[in-house]
C-alpha positions as CSV (number, residue, x, y, z in Angstrom):
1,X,5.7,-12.7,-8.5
2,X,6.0,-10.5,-5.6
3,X,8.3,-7.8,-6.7
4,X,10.9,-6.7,-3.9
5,X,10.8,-3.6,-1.8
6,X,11.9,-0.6,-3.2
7,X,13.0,3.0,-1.4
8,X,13.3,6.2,-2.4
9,X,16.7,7.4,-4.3
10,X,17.2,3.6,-5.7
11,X,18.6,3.3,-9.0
12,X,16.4,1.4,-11.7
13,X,17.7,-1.6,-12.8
14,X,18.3,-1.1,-16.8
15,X,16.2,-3.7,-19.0
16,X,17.8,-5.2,-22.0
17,X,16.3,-4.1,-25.2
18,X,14.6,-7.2,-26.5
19,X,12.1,-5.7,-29.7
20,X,13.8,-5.5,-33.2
21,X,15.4,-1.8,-34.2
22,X,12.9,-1.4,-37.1
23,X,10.3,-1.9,-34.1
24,X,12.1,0.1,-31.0
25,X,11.7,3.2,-32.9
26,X,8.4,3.7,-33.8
27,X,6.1,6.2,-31.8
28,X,3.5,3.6,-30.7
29,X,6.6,1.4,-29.3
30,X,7.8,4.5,-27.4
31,X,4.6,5.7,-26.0
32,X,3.9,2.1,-24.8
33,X,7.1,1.6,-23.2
34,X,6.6,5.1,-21.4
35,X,3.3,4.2,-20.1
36,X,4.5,0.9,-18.7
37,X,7.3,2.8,-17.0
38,X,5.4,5.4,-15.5
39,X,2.9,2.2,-14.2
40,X,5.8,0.9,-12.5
41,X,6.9,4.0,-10.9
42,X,3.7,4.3,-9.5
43,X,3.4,0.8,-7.9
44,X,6.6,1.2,-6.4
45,X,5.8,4.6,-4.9
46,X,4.1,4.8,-1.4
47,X,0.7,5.9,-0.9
48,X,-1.3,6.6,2.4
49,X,-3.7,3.8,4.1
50,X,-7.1,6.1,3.9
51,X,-9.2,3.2,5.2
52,X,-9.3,0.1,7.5
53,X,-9.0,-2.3,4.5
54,X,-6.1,-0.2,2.8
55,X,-3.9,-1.8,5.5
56,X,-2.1,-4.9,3.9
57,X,1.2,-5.5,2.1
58,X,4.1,-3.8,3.0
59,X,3.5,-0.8,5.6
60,X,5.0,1.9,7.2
61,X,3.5,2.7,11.0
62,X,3.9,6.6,11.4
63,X,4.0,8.1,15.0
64,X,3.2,10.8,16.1
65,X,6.2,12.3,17.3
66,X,7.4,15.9,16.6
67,X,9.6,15.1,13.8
68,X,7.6,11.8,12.3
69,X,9.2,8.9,13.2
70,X,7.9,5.6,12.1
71,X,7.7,2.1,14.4
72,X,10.8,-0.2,13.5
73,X,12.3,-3.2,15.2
74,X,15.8,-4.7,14.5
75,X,17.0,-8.2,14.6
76,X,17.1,-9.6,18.0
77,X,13.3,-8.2,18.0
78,X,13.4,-4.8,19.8
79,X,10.5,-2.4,19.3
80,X,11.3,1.3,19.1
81,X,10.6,4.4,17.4
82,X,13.3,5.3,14.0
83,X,12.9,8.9,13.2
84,X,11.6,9.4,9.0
85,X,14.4,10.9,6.9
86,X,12.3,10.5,3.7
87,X,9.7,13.3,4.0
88,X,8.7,16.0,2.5
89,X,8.7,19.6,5.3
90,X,7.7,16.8,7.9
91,X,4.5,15.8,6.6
92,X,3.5,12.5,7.7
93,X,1.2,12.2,4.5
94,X,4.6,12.3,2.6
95,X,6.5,10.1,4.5
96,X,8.4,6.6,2.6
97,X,10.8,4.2,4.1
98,X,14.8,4.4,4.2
99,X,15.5,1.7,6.4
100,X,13.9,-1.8,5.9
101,X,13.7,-2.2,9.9
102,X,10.4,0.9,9.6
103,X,8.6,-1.9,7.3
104,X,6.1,-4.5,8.2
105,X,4.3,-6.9,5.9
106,X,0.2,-6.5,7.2
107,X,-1.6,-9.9,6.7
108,X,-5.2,-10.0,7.5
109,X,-6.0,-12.5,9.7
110,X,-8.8,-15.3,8.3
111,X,-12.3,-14.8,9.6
112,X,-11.6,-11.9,12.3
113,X,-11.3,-8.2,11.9
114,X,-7.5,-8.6,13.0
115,X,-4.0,-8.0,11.3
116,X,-0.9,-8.9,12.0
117,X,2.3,-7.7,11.5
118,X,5.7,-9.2,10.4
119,X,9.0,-7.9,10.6
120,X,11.5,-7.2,8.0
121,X,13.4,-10.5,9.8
122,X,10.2,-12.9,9.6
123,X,8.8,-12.1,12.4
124,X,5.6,-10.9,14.2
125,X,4.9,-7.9,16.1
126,X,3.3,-8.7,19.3
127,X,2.2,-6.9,22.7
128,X,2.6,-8.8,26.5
129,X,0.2,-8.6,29.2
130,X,2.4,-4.9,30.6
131,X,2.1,-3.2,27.3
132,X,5.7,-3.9,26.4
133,X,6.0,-4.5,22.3
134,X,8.5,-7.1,20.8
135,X,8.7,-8.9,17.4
136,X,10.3,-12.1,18.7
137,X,7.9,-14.3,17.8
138,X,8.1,-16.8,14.1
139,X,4.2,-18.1,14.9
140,X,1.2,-16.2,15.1
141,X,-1.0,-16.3,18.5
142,X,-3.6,-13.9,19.9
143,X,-0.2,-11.8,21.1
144,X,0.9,-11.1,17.6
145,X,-3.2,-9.8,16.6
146,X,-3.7,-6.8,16.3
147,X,-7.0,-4.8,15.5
148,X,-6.9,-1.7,13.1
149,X,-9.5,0.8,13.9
150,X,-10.4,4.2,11.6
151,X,-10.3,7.3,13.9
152,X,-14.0,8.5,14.1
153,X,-13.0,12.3,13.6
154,X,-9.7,12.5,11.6
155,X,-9.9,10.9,8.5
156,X,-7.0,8.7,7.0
157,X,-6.0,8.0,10.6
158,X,-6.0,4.9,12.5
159,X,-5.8,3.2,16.1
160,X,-3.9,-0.3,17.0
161,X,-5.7,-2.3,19.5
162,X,-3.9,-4.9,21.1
163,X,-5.3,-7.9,22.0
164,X,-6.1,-6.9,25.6
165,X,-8.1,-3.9,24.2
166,X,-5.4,-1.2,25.0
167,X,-4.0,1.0,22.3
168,X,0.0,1.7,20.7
169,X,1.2,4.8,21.9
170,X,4.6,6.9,22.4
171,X,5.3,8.3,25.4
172,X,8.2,9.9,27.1
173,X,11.1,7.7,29.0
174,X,10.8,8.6,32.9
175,X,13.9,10.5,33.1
176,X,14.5,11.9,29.9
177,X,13.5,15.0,30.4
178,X,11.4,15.9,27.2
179,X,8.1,15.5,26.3
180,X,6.8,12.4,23.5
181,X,7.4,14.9,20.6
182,X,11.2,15.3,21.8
183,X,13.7,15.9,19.2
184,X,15.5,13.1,17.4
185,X,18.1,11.8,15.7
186,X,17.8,11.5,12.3
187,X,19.8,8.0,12.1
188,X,19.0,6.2,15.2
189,X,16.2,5.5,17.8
190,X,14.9,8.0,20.0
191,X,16.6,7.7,23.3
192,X,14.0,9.8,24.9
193,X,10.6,8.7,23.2
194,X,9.5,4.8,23.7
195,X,6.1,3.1,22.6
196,X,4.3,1.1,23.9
197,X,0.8,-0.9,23.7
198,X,-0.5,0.1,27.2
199,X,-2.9,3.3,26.7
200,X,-5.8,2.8,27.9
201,X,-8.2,5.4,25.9
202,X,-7.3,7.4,22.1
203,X,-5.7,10.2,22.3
204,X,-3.5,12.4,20.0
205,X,-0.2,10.3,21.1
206,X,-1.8,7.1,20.0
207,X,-3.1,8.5,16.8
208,X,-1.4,7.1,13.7
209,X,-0.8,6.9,9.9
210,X,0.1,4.5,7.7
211,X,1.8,4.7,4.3
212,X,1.8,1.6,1.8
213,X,3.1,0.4,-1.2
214,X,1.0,2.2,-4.2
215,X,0.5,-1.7,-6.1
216,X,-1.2,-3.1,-2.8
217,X,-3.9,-0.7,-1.9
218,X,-7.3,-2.2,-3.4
219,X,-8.9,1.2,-5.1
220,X,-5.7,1.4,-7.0
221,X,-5.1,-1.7,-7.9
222,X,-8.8,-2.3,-9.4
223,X,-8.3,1.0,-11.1
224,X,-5.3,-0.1,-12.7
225,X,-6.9,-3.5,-13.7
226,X,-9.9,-1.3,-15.4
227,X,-7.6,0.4,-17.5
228,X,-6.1,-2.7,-18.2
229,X,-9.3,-4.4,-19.6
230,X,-10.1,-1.2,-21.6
231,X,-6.7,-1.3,-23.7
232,X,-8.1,-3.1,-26.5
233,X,-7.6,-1.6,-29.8
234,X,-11.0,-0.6,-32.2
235,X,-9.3,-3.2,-34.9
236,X,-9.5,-6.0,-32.2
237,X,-13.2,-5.1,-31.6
238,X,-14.1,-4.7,-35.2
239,X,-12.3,-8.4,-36.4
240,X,-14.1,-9.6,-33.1
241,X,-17.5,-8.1,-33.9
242,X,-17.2,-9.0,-37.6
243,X,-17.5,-5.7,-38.9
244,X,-16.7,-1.9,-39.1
245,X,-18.2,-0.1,-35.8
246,X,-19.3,3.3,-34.5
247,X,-17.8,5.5,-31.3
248,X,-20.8,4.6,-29.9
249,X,-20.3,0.4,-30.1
250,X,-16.6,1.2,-29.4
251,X,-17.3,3.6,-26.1
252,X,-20.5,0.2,-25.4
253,X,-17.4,-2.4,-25.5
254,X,-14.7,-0.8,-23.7
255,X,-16.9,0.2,-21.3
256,X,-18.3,-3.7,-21.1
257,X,-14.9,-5.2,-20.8
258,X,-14.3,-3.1,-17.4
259,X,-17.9,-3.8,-16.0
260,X,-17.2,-7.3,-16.7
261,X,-20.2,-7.7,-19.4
262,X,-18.2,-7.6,-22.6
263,X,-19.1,-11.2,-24.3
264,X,-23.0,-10.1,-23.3
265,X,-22.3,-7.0,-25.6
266,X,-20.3,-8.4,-28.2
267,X,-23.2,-11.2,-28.4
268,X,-25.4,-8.7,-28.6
269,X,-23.6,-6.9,-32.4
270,X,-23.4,-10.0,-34.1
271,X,-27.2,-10.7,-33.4
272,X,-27.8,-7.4,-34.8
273,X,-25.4,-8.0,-37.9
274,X,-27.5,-11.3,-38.5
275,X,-30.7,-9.1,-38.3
276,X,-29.4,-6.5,-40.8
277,X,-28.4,-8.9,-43.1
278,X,-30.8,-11.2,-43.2
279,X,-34.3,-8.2,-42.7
């Protein structure tokens, strides 16, 4: 189950206490619960995108404007830039979500090298033939693909290509007077900054980040499934095994049940039990 979206300054939700009091109170009970809480802190917390495959699951876009601002869109569809009010002494690397309209569920797209990108109200991200961005669309066409590339010489940064093999960029509104990095609101769209999907070559101003949700970005999750697999008690390995075992077998079959060849190994005691009691 796909647990919902959560933002910074949200109160936890208090879980009912379900384990018997003689059992609530004993020191492996409490260091169990603490672990799974700090687990679920850190799948709700937001991460940055450091590769090309990181970008999936629920996303932040982060321009670069002066003070970060991330790409939002509100219910009729509108694209604009929403300046970041979660960040740390404006550091992009820090930024996380306080208004659902700067998230956007990435889904890979099926046999390409394409994303696309859904809206908080269902709908897709898309760039017309002048450049001009919208998310007014509820079915995906080549206008709602988008292709994600790495920038070659800053690391943990990324390109969007549009389908017409421009680029997303902010730029200043003719007339406004400021430059793309002008001041913002912290509460509303820049009046003064737009972007588009219209540049035609990289450059700083189409130069972005993108943070994710902690629980979606592969490395973590597969770390996270590791540990998993290695929380098996020596007891369970012993009654499994047949028999009393060394650090050594122990280190052997934790280490087996994260590589995946634990039944090989465990196969491989009980032979040896059968040879030591029956040479």
């Amino acid at each position: 189950m796909v647990k919902p979206l959560s933002f910074k300054g949200d109160k936890k939700p208090k879980k009912r206490k379900r384990a018997a009091e003689g059992d609530a109170g004993g020191p492996s009970a409490s260091h169990a619960k603490h672990d799974n809480r700090d687990d679920d802190d850190a799948d709700d917390g937001w991460v940055s995108a450091e590769v090309v495959a990181d970008v999936v699951g629920p996303v932040m876009v982060v321009l670069p404007t002066e003070k970060p601002s991330a790409l939002a869109c509100d219910a009729n569809g509108a694209v604009f830039t929403l300046p970041i009010e979660n960040i740390v002494d404006g550091n992009p690397l820090s930024a996380e979500p306080h208004d659902v309209r700067m998230v956007w569920v990435a889904h890979k797209v099926a046999g390409t090298e394409q994303t696309r990108f859904k809206g908080h109200h269902g709908r897709y991200l898309a760039c017309d033939k002048l450049g001009q961005l919208s998310a007014t669309s509820e079915a995906v066409s080549p206008l709602e693909c988008f292709t994600v590339v790495a920038t070659a010489d800053t690391p943990g940064t990324f390109q969007l290509q549009t389908p017409r093999d421009t680029f997303v960029t902010v730029r200043t509104k003719p007339g406004s007077g400021g430059g793309a990095s002008a001041k913002a609101s912290s509460s509303s769209s820049d009046p003064a900054v737009e972007v588009r999907g219209d540049a035609d070559t990289t450059t700083f101003d189409t130069t972005l980040r993108v943070r994710m949700q902690a629980r979606f970005k592969p490395r973590l999750r597969a770390s996270k499934e590791e540990k998993a697999l290695a929380k098996i008690s020596r007891r369970e390995l012993e009654e499994a095994v047949g028999r009393r075992l060394d650090e050594d077998e122990v280190r052997v079959l934790k280490r087996a049940r994260r590589e995946g060849d634990y039944h090989e190994r465990l196969l491989d005691l009980k032979v040896k039990n059968r040879h030591d009691k029956f040479g």
